[in-house]
C-alpha positions as CSV (number, residue, x, y, z in Angstrom):
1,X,-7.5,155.0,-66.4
2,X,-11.2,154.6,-66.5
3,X,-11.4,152.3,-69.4
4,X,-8.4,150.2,-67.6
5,X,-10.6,150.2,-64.2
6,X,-13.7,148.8,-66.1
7,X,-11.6,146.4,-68.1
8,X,-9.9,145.0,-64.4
9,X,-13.8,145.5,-62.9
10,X,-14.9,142.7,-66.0
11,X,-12.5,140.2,-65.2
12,X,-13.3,140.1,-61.8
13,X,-16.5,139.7,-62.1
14,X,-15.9,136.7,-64.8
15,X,-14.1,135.2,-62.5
16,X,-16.6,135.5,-59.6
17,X,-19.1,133.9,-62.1
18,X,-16.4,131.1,-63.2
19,X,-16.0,130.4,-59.5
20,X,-19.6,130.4,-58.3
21,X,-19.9,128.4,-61.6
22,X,-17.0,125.7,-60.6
23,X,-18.7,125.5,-56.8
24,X,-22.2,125.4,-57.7
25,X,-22.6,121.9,-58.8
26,X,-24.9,119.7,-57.4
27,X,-22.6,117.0,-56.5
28,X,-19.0,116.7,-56.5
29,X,-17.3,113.5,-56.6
30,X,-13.8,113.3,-55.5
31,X,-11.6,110.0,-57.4
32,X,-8.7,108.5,-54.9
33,X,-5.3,107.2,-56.2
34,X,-6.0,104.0,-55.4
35,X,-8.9,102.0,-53.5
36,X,-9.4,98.4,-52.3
37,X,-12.2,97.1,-52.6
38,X,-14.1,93.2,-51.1
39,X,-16.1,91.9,-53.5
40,X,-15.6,92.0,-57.3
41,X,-18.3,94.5,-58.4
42,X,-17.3,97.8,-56.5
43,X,-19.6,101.0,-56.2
44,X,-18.8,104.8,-56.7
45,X,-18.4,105.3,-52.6
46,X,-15.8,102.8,-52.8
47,X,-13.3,105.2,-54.8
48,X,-14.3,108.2,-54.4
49,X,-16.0,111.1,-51.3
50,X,-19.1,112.8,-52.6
51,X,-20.0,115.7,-51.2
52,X,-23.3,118.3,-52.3
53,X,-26.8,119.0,-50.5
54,X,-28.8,116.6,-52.2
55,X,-28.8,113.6,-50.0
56,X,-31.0,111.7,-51.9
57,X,-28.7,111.9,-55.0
58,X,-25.1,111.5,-53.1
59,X,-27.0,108.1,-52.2
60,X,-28.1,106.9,-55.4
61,X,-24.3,108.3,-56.5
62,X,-22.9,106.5,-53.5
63,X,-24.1,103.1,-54.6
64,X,-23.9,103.4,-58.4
65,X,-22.1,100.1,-60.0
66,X,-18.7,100.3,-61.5
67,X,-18.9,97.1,-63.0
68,X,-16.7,93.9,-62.3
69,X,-13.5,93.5,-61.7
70,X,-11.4,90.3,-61.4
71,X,-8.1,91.7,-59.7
72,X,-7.2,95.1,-60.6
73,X,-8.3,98.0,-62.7
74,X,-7.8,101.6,-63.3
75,X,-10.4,103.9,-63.7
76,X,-10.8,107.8,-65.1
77,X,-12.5,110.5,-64.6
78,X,-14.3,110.4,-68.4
79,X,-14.6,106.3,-67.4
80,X,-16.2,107.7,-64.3
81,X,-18.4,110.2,-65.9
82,X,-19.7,108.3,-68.4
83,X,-20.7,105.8,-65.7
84,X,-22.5,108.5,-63.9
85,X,-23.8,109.7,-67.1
86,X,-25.5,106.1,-67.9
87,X,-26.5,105.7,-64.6
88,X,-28.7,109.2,-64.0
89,X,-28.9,110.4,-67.2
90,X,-30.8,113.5,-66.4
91,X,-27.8,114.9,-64.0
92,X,-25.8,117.4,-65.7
93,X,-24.7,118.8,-62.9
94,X,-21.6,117.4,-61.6
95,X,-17.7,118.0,-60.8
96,X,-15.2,114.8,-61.2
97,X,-12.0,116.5,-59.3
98,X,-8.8,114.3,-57.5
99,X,-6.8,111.8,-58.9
100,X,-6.7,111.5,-62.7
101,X,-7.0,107.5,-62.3
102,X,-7.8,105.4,-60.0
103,X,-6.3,102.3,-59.7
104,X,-9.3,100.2,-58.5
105,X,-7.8,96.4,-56.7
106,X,-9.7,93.8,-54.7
107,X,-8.7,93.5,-51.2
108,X,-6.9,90.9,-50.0
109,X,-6.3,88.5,-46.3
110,X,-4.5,85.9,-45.7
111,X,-6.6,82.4,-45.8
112,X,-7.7,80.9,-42.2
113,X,-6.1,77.5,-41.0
114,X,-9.7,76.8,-40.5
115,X,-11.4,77.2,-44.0
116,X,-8.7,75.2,-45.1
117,X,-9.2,72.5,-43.1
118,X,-12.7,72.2,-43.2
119,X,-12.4,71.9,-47.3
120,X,-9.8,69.5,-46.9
121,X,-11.6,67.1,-44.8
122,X,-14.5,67.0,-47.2
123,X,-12.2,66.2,-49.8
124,X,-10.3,63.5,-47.9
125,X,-13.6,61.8,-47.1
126,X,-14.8,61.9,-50.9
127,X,-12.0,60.1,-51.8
128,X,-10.7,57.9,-48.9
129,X,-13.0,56.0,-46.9
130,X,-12.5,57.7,-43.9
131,X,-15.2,60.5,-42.6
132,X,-14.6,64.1,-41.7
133,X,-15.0,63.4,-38.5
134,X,-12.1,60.1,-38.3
135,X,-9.8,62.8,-40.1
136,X,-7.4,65.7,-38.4
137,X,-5.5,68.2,-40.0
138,X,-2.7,69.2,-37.5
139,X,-1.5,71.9,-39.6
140,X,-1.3,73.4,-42.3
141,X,1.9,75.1,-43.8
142,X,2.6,78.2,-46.4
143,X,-1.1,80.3,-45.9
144,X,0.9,83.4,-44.9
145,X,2.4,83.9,-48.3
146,X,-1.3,83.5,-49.7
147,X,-3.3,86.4,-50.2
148,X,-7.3,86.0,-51.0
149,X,-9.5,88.5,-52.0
150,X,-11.9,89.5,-49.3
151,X,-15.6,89.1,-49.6
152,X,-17.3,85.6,-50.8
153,X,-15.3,83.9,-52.3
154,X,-15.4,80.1,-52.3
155,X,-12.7,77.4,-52.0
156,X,-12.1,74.0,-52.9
157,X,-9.6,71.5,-53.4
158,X,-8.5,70.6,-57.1
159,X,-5.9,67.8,-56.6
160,X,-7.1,64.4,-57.9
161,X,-7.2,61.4,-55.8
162,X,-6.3,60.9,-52.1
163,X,-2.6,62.3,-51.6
164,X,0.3,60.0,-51.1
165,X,2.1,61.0,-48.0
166,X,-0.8,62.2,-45.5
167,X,1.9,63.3,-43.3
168,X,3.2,66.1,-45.5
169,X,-0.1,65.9,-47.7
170,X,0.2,68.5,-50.5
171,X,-2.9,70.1,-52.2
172,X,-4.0,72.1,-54.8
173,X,-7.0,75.3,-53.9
174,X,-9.2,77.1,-56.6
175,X,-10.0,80.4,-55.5
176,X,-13.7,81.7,-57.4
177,X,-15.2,85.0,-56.7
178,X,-18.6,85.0,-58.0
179,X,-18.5,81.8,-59.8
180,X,-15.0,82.8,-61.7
181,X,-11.8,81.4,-61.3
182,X,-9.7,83.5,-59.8
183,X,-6.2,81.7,-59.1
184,X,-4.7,78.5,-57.1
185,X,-2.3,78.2,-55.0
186,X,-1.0,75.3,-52.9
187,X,-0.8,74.5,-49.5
188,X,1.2,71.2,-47.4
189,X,-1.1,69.6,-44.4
190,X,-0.1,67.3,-41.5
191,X,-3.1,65.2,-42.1
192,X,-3.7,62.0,-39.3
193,X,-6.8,59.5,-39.3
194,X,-8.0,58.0,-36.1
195,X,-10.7,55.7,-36.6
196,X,-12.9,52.6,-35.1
197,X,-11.1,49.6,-37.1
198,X,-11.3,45.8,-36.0
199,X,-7.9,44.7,-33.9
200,X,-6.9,41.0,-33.3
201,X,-8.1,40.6,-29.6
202,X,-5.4,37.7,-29.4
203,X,-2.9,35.8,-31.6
204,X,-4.1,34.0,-34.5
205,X,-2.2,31.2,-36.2
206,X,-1.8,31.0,-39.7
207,X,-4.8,29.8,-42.0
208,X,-7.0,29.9,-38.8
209,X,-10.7,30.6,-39.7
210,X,-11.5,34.4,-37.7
211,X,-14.0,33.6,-35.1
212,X,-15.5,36.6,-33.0
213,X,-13.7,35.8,-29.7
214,X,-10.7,36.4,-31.9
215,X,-11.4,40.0,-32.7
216,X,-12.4,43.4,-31.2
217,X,-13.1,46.9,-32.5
218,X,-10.9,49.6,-31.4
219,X,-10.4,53.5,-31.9
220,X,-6.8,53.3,-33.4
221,X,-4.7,55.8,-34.7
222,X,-4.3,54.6,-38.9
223,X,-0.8,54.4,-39.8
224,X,-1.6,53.9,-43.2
225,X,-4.8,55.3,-44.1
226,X,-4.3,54.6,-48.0
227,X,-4.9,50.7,-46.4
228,X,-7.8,49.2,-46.6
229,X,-9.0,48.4,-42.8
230,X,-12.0,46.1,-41.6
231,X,-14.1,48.5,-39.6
232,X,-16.5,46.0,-38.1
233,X,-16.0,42.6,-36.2
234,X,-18.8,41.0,-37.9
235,X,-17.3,41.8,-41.3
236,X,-13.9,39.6,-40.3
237,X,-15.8,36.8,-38.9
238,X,-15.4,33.9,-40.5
239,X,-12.4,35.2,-42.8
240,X,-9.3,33.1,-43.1
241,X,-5.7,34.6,-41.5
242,X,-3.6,35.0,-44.2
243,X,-0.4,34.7,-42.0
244,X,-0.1,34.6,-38.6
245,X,-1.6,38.0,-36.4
246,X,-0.6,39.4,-33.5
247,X,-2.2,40.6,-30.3
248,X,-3.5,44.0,-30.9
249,X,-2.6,43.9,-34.7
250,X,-5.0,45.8,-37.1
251,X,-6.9,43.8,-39.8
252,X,-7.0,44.3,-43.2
253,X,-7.9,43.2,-46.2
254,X,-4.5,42.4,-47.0
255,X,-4.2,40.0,-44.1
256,X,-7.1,38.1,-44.3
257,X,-8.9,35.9,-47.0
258,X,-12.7,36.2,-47.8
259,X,-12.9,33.2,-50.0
260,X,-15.5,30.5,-49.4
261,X,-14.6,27.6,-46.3
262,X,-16.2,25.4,-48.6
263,X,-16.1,25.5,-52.6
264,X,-18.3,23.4,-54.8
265,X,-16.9,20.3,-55.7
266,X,-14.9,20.0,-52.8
267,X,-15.0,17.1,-50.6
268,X,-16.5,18.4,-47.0
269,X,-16.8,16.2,-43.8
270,X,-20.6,16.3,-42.7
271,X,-21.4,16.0,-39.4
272,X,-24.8,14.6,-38.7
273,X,-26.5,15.3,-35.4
274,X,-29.5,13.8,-34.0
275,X,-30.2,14.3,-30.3
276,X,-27.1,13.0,-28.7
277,X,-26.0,10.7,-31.2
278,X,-23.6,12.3,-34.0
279,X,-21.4,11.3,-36.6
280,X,-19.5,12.8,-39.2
281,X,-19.4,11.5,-43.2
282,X,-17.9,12.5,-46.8
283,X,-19.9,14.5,-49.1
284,X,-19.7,16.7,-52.5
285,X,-20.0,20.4,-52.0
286,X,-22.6,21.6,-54.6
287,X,-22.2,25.4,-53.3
288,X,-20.0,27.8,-52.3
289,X,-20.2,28.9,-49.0
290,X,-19.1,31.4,-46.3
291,X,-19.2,30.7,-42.0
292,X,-22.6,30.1,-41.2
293,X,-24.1,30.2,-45.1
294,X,-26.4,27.1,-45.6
295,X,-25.0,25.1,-48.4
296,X,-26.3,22.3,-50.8
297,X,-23.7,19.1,-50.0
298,X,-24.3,15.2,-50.9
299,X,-23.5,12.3,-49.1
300,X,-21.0,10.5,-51.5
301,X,-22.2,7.3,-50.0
302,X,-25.9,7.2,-50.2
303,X,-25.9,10.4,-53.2
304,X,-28.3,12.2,-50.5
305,X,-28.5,15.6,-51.0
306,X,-28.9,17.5,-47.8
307,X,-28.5,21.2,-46.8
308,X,-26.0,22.0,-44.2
309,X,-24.8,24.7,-42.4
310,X,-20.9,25.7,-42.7
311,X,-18.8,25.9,-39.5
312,X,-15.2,25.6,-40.8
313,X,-12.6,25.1,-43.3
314,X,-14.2,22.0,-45.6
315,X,-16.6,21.5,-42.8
316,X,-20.6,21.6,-42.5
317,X,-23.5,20.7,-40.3
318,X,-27.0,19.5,-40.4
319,X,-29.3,18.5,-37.5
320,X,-32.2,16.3,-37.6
């Protein structure tokens, strides 16, 4: 009996020592399952609760670096350890307990219609000639089955060129977390341009030279913003009509001609003013020239060369 008392005594006490020993460690760091995480390069607190009286060290622990992760990855407790032991190498004194693994994943959100947007219109100006501020996204479909990691990540637009139908304009996003490429994903945009664009102030016959009475600038809403509109008066003026404008019809390059009124070699009429008295001759253009350009023309009659001002179609002034 007494040597079985002293045997039952022993164990007990080993297992008061293994206990003491098992609760005695200076810091104990407890994995979960699972953890998400914002940015791509988590710490220790982010997976696991660390308890122990050494504040100093449960802080250093806390913020220890787990390295970089680009979506998900699963973690031990010897991965874990060995980080630790890397980390403080002098700690020998500590207790990995809980999960086995933990499955370590970057959190995620769905994208505001905002960010979107505000990439978007950057694009669109780069490659249209509209600015951000002449452009509107009215929406912007499909961001609630997109899920982006949380933290800084940055976005931008990877399509090429200006998109074909801005009504139902669809894009391509990168997603990069810390300079890497993380994924794309697409998204459709009701996209409108309203804009300061020159309108004919009233109708204008065919072939007519543009004069500035004839024209006005105007905040429109752009139909077709892929069209390549004449933003100021002063550009149209003295610009041929191509056909025959409308009242209130927008102007574009397509609708007008920027050629010359007068073309070298052409036969001009040149009228000659002194004081009152005017009259009008034949001469040889010898430049090419624009409303209002001063041109080189000579009298065919008398082979004067002169330099005249152009006010029309084949037409030119000088003034004594």
């Amino acid at each position: 009996m007494l040597v079985a008392a002293a045997t039952v005594f022993a164990v007990l006490i080993c297992l008061r020592v293994v206990a003491a020993d098992s609760t005695a460690a200076a810091c104990t760091v407890r994995l979960r399952p699972q953890a998400a995480v914002k940015g791509a390069a988590p710490i220790l607190a982010d997976i696991a609760d660390l308890s122990g009286d050494d504040k100093a060290l449960l802080d250093q622990l806390a913020h220890m670096p787990l390295g970089s992760i680009s979506d998900a990855r699963l973690l031990s407790r010897a991965d874990v350890l060995a980080l630790i032991k890397v980390a403080i190498p002098d700690l020998v004194d500590v207790q990995i307990i809980g999960a086995e693994f933990t499955r370590v994943s970057i959190a995620t959100r769905a994208p505001e219609a905002t960010e979107i947007a505000a990439i978007l219109k950057a694009y669109l100006a780069s490659v249209t000639p509209w600015k951000e501020e002449e452009i509107e996204i009215r929406s912007i479909d499909n961001l609630k089955a997109i899920a982006l990691p949380e933290g800084e990540i940055q976005l931008r637009v990877v399509s090429h060129g200006a998109p074909l139908n801005f009504r139902s304009a669809l894009v391509s996003v990168e997603v990069s977390l810390n300079g890497k490429s993380l994924r794309t994903f697409w998204v459709k945009a009701d996209v409108r341009v309203r804009a300061q664009v020159v309108q004919a102030a009233r109708p204008v016959s065919y072939r007519s030279v543009l004069k500035a009475d004839d024209l006005r600038e105007a905040l429109c809403d752009i139909e077709d913003p892929h069209s390549a509109y004449i933003r100021t008066a002063a550009e149209a003026v003295g610009m041929i009509a191509k056909r025959a404008l409308g009242q209130g019809e927008l102007l574009n390059l397509n609708c007008v001609d920027g050629a010359s009124l007068v073309r070298s070699g052409e036969t001009v009429r040149l009228l000659v003013q002194s004081g009152s008295i005017s009259m009008t001759v034949l001469a040889r253009a010898l430049q090419n020239g624009k409303l209002g350009d001063p041109v080189k023309v000579k009298n065919i009659d008398s082979d004067r060369v002169v330099t005249a001002v152009v006010t029309g179609r084949c037409e030119v002034r000088v003034a004594n």
